[in-house]
C-alpha positions as CSV (number, residue, x, y, z in Angstrom):
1,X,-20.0,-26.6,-17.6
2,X,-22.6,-23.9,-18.4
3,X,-22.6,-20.3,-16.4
4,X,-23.3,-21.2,-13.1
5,X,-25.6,-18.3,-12.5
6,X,-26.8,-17.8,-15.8
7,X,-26.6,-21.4,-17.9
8,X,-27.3,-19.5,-21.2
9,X,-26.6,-15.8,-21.3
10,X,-26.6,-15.2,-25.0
11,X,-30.2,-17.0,-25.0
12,X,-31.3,-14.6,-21.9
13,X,-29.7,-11.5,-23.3
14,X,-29.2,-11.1,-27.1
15,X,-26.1,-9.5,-27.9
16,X,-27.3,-6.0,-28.7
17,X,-29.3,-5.9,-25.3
18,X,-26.0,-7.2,-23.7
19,X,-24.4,-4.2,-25.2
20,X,-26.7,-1.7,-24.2
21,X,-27.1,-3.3,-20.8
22,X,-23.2,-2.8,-20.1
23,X,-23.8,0.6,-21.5
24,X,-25.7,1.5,-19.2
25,X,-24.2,0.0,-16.4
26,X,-21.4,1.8,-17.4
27,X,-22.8,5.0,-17.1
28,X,-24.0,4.3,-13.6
29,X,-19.9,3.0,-12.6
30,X,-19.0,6.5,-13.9
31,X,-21.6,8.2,-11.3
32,X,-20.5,6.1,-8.4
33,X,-16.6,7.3,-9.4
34,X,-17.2,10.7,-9.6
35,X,-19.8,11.0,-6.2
36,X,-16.8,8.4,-4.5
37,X,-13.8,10.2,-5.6
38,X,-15.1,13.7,-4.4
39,X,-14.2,12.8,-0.9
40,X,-10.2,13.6,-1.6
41,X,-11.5,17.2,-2.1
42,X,-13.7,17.3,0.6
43,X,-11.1,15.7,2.9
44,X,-9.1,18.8,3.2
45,X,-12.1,21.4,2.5
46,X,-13.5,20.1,5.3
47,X,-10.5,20.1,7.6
48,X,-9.9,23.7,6.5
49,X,-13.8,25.1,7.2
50,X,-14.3,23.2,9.9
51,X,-11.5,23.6,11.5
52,X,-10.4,19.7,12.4
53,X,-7.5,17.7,13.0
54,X,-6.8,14.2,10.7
55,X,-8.6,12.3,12.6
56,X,-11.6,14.2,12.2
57,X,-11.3,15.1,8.9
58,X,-10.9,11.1,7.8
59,X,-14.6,11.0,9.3
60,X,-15.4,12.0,5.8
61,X,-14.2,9.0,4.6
62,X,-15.7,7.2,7.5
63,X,-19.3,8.5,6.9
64,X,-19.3,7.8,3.3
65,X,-18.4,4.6,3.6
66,X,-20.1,2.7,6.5
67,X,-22.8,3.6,5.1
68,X,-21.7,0.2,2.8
69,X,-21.5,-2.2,6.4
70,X,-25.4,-0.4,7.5
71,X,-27.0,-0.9,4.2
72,X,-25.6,-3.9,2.2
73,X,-28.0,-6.1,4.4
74,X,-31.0,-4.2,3.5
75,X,-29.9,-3.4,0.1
76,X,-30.3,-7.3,-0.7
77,X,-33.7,-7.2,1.0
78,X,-34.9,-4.2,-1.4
79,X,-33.4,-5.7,-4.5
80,X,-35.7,-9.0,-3.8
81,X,-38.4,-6.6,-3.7
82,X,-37.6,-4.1,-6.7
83,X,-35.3,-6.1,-8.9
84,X,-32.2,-4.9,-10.2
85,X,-33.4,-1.9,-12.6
86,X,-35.7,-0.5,-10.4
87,X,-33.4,-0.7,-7.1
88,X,-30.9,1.2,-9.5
89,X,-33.2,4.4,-9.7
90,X,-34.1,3.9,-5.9
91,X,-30.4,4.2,-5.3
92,X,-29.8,7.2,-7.5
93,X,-32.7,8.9,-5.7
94,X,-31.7,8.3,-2.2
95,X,-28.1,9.6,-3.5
96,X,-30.4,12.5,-4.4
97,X,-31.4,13.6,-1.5
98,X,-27.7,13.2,0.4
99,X,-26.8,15.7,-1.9
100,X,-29.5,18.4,-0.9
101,X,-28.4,17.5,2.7
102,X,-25.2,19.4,1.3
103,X,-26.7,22.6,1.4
104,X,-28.5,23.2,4.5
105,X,-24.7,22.2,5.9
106,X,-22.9,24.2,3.9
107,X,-25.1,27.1,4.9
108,X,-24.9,26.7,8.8
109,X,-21.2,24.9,8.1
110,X,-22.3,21.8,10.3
111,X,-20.1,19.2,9.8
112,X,-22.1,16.7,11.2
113,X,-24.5,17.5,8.6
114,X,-22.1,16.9,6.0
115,X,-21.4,13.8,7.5
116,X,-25.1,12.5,7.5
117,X,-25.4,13.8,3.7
118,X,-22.3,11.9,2.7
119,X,-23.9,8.6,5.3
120,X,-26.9,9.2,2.5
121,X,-24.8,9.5,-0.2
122,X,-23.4,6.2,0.8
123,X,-26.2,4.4,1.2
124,X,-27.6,5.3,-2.0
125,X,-24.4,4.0,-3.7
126,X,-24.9,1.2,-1.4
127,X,-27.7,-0.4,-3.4
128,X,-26.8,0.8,-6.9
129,X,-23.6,-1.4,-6.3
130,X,-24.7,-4.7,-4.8
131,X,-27.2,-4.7,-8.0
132,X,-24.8,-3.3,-10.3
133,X,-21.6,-5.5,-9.7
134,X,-22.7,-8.4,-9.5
135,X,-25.1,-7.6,-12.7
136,X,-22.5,-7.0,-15.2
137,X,-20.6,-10.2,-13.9
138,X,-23.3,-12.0,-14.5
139,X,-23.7,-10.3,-18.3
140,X,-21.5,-12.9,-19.3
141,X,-18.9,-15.8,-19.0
142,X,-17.2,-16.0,-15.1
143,X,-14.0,-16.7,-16.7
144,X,-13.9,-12.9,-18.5
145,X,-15.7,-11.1,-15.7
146,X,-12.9,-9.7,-14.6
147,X,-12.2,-7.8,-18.6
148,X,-16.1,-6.7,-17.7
149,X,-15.5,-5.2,-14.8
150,X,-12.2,-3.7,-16.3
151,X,-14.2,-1.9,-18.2
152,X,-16.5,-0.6,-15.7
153,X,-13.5,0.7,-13.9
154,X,-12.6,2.5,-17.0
155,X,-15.6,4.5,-16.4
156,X,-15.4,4.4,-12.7
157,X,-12.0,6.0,-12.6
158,X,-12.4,8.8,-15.6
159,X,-15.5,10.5,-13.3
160,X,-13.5,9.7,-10.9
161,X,-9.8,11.5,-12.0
162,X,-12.6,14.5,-13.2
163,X,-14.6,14.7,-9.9
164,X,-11.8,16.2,-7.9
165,X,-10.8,18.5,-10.3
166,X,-13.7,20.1,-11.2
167,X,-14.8,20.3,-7.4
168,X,-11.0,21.4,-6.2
169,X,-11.3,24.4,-8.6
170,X,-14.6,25.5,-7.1
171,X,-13.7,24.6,-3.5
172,X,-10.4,25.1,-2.8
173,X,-9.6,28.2,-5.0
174,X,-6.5,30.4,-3.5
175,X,-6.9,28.7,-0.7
176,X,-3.5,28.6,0.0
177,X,-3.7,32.2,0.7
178,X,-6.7,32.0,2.5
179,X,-5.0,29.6,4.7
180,X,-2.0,31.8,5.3
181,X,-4.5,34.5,5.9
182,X,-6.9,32.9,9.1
183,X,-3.9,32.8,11.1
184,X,-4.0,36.1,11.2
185,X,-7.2,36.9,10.9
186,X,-9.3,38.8,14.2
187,X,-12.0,36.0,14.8
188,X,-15.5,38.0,13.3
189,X,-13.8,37.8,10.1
190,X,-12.3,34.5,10.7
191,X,-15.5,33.2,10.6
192,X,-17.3,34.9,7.7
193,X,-14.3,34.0,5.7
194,X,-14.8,30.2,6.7
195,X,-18.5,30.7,6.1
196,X,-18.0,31.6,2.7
197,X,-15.7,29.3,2.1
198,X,-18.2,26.5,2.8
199,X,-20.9,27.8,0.8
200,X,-19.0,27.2,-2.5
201,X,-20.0,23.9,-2.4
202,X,-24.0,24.3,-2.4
203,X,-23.8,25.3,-6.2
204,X,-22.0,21.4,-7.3
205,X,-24.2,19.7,-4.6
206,X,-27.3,21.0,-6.7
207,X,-26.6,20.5,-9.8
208,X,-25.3,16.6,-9.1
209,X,-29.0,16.7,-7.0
210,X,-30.5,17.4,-10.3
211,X,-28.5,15.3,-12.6
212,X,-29.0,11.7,-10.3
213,X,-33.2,12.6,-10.5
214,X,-32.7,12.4,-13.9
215,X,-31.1,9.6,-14.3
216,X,-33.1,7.8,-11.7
217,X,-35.7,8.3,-13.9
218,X,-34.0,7.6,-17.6
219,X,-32.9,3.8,-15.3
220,X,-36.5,3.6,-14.7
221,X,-37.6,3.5,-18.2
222,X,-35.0,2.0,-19.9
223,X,-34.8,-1.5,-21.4
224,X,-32.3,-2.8,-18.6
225,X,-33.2,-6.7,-18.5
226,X,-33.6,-8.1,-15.3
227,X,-31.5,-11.3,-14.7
228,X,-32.6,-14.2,-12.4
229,X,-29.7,-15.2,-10.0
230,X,-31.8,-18.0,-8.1
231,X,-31.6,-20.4,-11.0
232,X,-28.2,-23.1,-10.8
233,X,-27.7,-25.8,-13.3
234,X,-27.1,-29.2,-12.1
235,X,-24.0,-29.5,-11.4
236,X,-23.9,-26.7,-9.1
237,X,-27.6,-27.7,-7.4
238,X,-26.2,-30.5,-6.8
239,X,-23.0,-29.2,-5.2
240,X,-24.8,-26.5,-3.0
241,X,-27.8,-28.8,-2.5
242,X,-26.6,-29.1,1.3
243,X,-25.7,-25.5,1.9
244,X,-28.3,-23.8,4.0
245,X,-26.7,-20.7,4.5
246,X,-23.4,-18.2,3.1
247,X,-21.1,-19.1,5.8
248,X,-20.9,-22.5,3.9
249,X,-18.7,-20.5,1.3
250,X,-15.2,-19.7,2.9
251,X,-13.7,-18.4,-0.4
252,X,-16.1,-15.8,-0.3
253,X,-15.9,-14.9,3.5
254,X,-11.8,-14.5,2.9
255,X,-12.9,-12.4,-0.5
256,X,-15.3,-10.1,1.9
257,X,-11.8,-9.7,4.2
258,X,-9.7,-9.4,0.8
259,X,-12.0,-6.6,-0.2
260,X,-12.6,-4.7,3.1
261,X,-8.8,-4.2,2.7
262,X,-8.3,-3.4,-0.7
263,X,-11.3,-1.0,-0.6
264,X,-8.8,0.6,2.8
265,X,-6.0,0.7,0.9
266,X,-7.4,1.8,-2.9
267,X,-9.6,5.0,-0.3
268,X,-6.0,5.5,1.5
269,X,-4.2,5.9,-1.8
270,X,-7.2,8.6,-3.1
271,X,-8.2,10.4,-0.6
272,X,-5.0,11.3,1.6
273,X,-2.6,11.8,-1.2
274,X,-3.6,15.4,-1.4
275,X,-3.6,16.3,2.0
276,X,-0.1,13.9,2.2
277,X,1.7,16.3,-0.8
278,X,0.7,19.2,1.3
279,X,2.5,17.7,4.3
280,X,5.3,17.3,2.2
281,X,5.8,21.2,1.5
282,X,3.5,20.9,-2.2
283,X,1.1,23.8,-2.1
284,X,-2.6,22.7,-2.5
285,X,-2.7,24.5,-6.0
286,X,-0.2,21.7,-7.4
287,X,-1.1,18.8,-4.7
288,X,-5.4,18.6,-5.8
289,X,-4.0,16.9,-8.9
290,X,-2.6,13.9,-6.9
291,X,-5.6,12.1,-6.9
292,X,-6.0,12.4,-10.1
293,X,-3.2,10.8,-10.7
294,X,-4.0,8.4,-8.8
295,X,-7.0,7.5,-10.9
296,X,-4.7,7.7,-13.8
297,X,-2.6,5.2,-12.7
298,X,-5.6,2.6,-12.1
299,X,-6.9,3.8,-15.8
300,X,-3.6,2.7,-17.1
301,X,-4.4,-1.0,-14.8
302,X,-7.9,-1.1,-16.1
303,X,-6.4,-1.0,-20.0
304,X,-4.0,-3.4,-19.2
305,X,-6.7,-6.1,-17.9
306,X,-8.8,-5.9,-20.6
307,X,-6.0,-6.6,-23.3
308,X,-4.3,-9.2,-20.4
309,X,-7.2,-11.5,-19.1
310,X,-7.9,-14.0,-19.7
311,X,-6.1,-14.5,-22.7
312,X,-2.4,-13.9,-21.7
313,X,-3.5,-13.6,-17.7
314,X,-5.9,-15.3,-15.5
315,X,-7.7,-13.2,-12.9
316,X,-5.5,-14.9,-10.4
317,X,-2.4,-14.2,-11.6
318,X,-3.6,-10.8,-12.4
319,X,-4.0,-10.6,-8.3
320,X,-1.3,-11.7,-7.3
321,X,1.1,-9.1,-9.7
322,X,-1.7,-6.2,-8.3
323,X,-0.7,-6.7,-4.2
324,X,2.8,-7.0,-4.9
325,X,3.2,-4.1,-6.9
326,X,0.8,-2.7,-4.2
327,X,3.8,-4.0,-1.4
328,X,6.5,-2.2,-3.2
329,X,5.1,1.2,-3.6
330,X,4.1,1.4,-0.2
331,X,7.5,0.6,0.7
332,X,8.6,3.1,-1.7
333,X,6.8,5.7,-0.4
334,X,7.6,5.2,2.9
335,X,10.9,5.2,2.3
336,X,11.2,8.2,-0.3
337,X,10.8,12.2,0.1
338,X,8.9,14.5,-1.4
339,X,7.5,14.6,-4.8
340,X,9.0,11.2,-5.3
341,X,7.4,9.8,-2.2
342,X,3.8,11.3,-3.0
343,X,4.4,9.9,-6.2
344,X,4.7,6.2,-4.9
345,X,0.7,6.3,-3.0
346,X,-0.6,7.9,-6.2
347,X,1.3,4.9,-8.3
348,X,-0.9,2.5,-5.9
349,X,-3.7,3.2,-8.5
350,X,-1.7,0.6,-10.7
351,X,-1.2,-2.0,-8.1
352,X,-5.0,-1.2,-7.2
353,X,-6.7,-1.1,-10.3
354,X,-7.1,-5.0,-10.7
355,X,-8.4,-6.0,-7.1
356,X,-11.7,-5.2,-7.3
357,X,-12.2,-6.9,-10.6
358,X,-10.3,-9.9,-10.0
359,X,-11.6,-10.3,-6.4
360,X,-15.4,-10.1,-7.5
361,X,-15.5,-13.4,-9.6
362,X,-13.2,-15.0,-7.4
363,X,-15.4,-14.6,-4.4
364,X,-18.6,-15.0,-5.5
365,X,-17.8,-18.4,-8.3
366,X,-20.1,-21.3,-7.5
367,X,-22.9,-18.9,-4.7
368,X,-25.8,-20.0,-6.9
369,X,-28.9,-18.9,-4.8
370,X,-26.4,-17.5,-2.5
371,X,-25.2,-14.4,-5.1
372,X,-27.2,-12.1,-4.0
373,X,-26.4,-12.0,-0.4
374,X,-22.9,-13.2,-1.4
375,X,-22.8,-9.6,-3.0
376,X,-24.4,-7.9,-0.3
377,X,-21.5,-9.3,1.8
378,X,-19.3,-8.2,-0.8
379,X,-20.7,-5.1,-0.5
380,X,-20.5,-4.5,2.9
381,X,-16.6,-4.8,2.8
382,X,-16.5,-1.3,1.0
383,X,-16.6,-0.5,4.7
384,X,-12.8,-0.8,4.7
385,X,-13.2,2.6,3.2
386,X,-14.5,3.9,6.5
387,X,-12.1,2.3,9.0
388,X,-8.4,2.2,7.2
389,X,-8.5,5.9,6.5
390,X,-9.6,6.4,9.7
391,X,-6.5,4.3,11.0
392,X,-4.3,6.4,9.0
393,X,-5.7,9.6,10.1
394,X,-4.9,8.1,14.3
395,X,-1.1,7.3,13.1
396,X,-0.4,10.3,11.1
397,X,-1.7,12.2,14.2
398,X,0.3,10.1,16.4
399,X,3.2,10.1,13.9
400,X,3.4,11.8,11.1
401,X,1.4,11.1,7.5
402,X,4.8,9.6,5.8
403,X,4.8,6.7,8.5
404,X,1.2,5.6,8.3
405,X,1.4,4.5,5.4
406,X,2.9,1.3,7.2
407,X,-0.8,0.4,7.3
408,X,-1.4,-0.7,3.7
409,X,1.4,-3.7,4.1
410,X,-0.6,-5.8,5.9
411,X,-3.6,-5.2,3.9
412,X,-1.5,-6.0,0.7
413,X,0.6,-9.3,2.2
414,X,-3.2,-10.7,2.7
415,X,-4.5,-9.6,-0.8
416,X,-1.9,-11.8,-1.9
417,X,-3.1,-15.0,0.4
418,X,-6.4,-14.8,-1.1
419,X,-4.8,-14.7,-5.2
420,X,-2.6,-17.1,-4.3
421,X,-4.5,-20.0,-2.0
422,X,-8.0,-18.7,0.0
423,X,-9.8,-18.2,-3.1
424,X,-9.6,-22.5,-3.1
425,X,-11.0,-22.7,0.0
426,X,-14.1,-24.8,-0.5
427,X,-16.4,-27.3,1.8
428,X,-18.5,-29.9,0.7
């Protein structure tokens, strides 16, 4: 049986323009990691010029990613109207402008203001990825998408071990000190120290303004093909020839679920293991690297895919190793101290790093006419990212940080249905 979304992809795209294609598709996966992955940074930043509790400062999180749940919808609706290349550069634009929302909030330190430029931020990424995942699976055979998307991740994950970094030495230089010093601090000067401190991030907000225009416009011009995804070949017109709408696919509805968790859990593991180390008595000058760690961990997971699958793994399998590895370092964290136990959520990056490509394929095998809202729906599950860190911040409130982490078991035991029987589930 040919492609099912693309019966000849080597006729459609040579393999040079295949090449460059994932080239630049790869180039936009490393802007999406290193704008995503910023949030562990901003996480405690925030908490710390703001002045919030967990809960609070998980809005962060929350913000960014609902965006995913408001816009996937629409995103499908522009991409009918724009195509994939050109809703790309939209995309990057409206990122754009959430980043110059950055500084009018960073200069009147409003962190609802942050909040609506991260919202932005999110929405922008919103419609860069239901074009841009579903394009490189469809680049070339279903059965290696996963390897594809491995790759992708590759690129995702090195912005994305950079990004907090780079933005932790700017925003949260000495301040452990500064911390240590508010406490005591008479309130005038408490808050033209916190002022100050959330002006360092106008500087990096610019610059990544100026750097998405331009490639907004280098997507614009470049030779990115656009690929039809309403075409089917027989076999599968014939099988969807009675489906009049997605909730005809259940193996993609349980894939949504299977993602809206994962994306919790992968956000969980990135975003709160700094603020988590510094629970656990690690100063933030050693505990900002934790995320990168983190992404670390999924590089190595990424590597191992693309040797692994197909050819000694299928995506399947590959899922069902990823959520129990993801099981026992939960476990393990939860049930360690210290170094060891911080060590265990920034390990999830292994168990992590083969979801998202595994899952993608899986879910959206056999849609037809029905991939581009079946990505859209896809999509919208990144919204995980917005309500399982906010679920961690309310029991690490009402606990402590070290026993919330109960919450990624759940999300794992049903990652691990979904590899192991729901991706089946078919109707006629």
């Amino acid at each position: 049986m040919k492609d099912a979304i693309n019966p000849n992809p080597t006729e459609v795209n040579p393999a040079s323009q295949t090449n460059r294609s994932i080239i630049i598709i790869g180039a936009l996966f490393f802007i999406f990691g290193f704008v995503t992955w910023l949030n562990s940074v901003l996480i405690p930043y925030l908490k710390i010029a703001c002045e919030l509790n967990n809960f609070e400062a998980y809005l962060v999180a929350f913000a960014f990613y609902i965006s995913y749940l408001v816009m996937a919808l629409p995103s499908a609706w522009i991409l009918k109207l724009t195509g994939f290349k050109n809703g790309m550069s939209l995309g990057l634009l409206v990122m754009a402008v959430g980043a110059l929302i950055f500084v009018p909030a960073a200069y009147s330190r409003t962190y609802e203001l942050f909040l609506i430029g991260l919202f932005v931020q999110g929405t922008g990424l919103a419609i860069l990825q239901t074009a841009a995942n579903p394009y490189v699976t469809i680049l070339g055979p279903i059965e290696s998408a996963a390897k594809r998307i491995s790759i992708m991740g590759i690129c995702n994950k090195i912005a994305g071990a950079i990004a907090p970094i780079i933005l932790g030495a700017i925003a949260l230089k000495d301040v452990d000190a500064l911390v240590e010093n508010l406490k005591v601090m008479p309130a005038a000067q408490k808050i033209a120290e916190l002022d100050l401190l959330s002006e360092r991030v106008i500087v990096p907000y610019l610059i990544m303004m100026g750097v998405l225009i331009i490639l907004a416009i280098m997507i614009y011009f470049s030779s990115l093909p656009e690929i039809d995804t309403e075409q089917e070949d027989e076999e599968l017109a014939h099988t969807n020839s009675k489906k009049t709408s997605i909730f005809q696919f259940p193996h993609l509805l349980l894939g949504a679920l299977a993602l809206f968790l994962y994306v919790g859990v992968e956000v969980i593991a990135g975003d709160t293991v700094i603020s988590y180390g510094v629970a656990q008595g690690i100063s933030f000058v050693n505990a900002k690297f934790f995320t990168t760690y983190t992404l670390i961990a999924m590089l190595v997971g990424y590597i191992i895919g693309i040797v692994t699958i197909p050819k000694y793994l299928s995506q399947e399998k590959a899922l069902k190793i990823s959520a129990i590895i993801g099981i026992i370092f939960g476990l393990g964290a939860i049930f360690s101290d210290g170094f060891v136990s911080v060590l265990f959520i920034s390990l999830l990056g292994l168990g992590n790093a083969l979801v998202w490509p595994a899952i993608w394929p899986m879910s959206i095998a056999g849609l037809g006419r029905f991939t581009k809202i079946g990505s859209s729906f896809l999509i919208m599950a990144i919204a995980g990212g917005a309500i399982m860190p906010l679920v961690y911040g309310y029991f690490a409130d009402l606990s402590s940080p070290q026993q919330a982490y109960w919450v990624v078991i759940p999300c794992y035991l049903f990652i691990l249905y979904f590899a192991t029987s729901g991706y089946k589930i078919r109707t006629n």
